[in-house]
N, C-alpha and C positions, 0 to 999 in steps of 0.2 A: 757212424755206427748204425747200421740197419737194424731196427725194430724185430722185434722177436714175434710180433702182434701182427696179423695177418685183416683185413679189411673185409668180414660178410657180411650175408645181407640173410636178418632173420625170417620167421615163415609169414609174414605181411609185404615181405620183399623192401621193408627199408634196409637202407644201411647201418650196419652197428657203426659206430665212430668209435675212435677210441684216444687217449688222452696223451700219444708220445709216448716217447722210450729217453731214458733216461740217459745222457751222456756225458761226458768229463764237463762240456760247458753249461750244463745244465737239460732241463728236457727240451727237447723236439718235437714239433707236431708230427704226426704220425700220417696224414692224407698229404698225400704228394699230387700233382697235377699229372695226367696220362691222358696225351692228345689223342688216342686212341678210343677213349669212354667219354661219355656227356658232358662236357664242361661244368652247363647249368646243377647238374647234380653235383661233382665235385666239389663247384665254389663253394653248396649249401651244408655241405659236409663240412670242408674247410671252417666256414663262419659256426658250425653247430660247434666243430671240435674249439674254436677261440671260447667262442661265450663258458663253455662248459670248463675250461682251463680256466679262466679269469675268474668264475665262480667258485671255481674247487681252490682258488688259492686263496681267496677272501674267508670261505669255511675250513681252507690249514690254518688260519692266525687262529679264529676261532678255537679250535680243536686246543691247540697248543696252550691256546690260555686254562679252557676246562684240565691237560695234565698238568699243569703247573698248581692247582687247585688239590688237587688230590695226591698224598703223600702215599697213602696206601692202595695200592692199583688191582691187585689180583683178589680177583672172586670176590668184587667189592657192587655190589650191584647199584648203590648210588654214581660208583665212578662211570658204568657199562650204562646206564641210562643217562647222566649226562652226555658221555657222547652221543651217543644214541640220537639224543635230542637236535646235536647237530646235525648227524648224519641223515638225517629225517631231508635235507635238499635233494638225497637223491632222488626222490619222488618228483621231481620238479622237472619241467618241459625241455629244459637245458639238457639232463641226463636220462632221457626216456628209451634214444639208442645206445646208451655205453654202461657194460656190462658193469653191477656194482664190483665185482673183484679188480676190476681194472683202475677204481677210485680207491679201491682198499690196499690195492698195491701201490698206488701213488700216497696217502697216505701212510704205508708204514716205511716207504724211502723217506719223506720227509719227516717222520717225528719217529725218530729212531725207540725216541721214548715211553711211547704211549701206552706199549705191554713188556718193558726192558726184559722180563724173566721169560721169554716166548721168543721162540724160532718164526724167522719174519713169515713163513706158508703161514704156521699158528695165530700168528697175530689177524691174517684176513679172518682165518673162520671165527674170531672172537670179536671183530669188526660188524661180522652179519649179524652176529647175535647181538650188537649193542643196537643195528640198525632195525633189528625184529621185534625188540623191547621197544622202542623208543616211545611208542605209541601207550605205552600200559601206564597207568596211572600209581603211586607209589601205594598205596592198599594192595593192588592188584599183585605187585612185584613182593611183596611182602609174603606172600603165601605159599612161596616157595622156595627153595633153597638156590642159591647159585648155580647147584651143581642141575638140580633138574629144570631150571631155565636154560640152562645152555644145551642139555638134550632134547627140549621143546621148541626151540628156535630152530633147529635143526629139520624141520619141517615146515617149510615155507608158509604153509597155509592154515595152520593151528593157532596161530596168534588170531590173524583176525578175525575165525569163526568163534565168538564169542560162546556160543552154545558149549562144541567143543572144548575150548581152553578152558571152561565153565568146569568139567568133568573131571579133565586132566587132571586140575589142582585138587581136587577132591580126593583122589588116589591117594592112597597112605604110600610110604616107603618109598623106597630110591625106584627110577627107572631108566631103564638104558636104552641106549637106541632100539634095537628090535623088539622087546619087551614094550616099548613107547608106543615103537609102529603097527604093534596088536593091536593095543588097546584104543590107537587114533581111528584104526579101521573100523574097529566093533562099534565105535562112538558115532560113526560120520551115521551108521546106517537105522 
């Protein structure tokens, strides 16, 4: 089965790696050897893509014990920061080329479970937002409803500018995406 995932290389010119495509016998590495391009780069891809796989499946046990923990899963913000809290490897040197949706797709193949009432597309983008929380302390998470932490996570970069996220929670009432993306801009400046 050919991989659906295509091999580039981002704007610093490394290669993104990426974690296999999934097949009846289970996944497959995704960097193939091509006498035609650099060996030396290939192997180091090759060896990035092993370490990164053998890590991602030491944090699926992980993962799977945190939902075996938690009976109530939706819009539960103690359950989205525990994972969260695992998902925090992807920060690590292992997964610095491999896109996080690429780990988030590998995780919602193997824990069918983790958002059962979500459409598996759904489950990635509820995956980012456990991984953009992860860092917030539970005071911090406290201040906000589920519902407008998941349209603040949504903005890659409002988490960790403290000032900002300072403000945000401040705002009375609901916000929604454009309505959010006003009020990040007026804030940044």
């Amino acid at each position: 089965m050919k991989s659906m995932h295509k091999s580039k290389e981002d704007e610093d010119r490394r290669p993104e790696v990426g974690l296999g495509g999934r097949t009846e016998e289970g996944y497959k590495y995704k960097t193939k050897i091509n006498f035609k391009e650099d060996l030396s780069l290939q192997i180091a891809k090759l060896i990035q893509e092993k370490k990164a796989k053998d890590e991602l499946e030491n944090h699926i046990k992980q993962i799977r014990k945190v939902v075996l923990q938690f009976k109530n899963k939706e819009k539960n913000l103690d359950y989205y920061s525990a994972i969260g809290k695992v998902l925090s490897f992807l920060n690590s040197d292992n997964f610095k080329n491999i896109k996080p949706y690429s780990v988030f797709r590998r995780i919602s193949d193997e824990i069918p479970n983790i958002l059962p009432e979500l459409e598996e597309k759904r489950v990635r983008d509820h995956l980012m937002m456990m991984f953009r929380i992860s860092e917030l302390d539970k005071n911090t998470l406290d201040k906000a409803s589920w519902e407008k932490w998941f349209e603040i996570s949504k903005f890659k970069n409002v988490i960790s500018n403290q000032k900002v996220l300072k403000k945000i929670l401040m705002l009375s009432g609901g916000v929604s995406g454009p309505n959010l993306r006003e009020k990040i801009e007026e804030l940044k400046k």
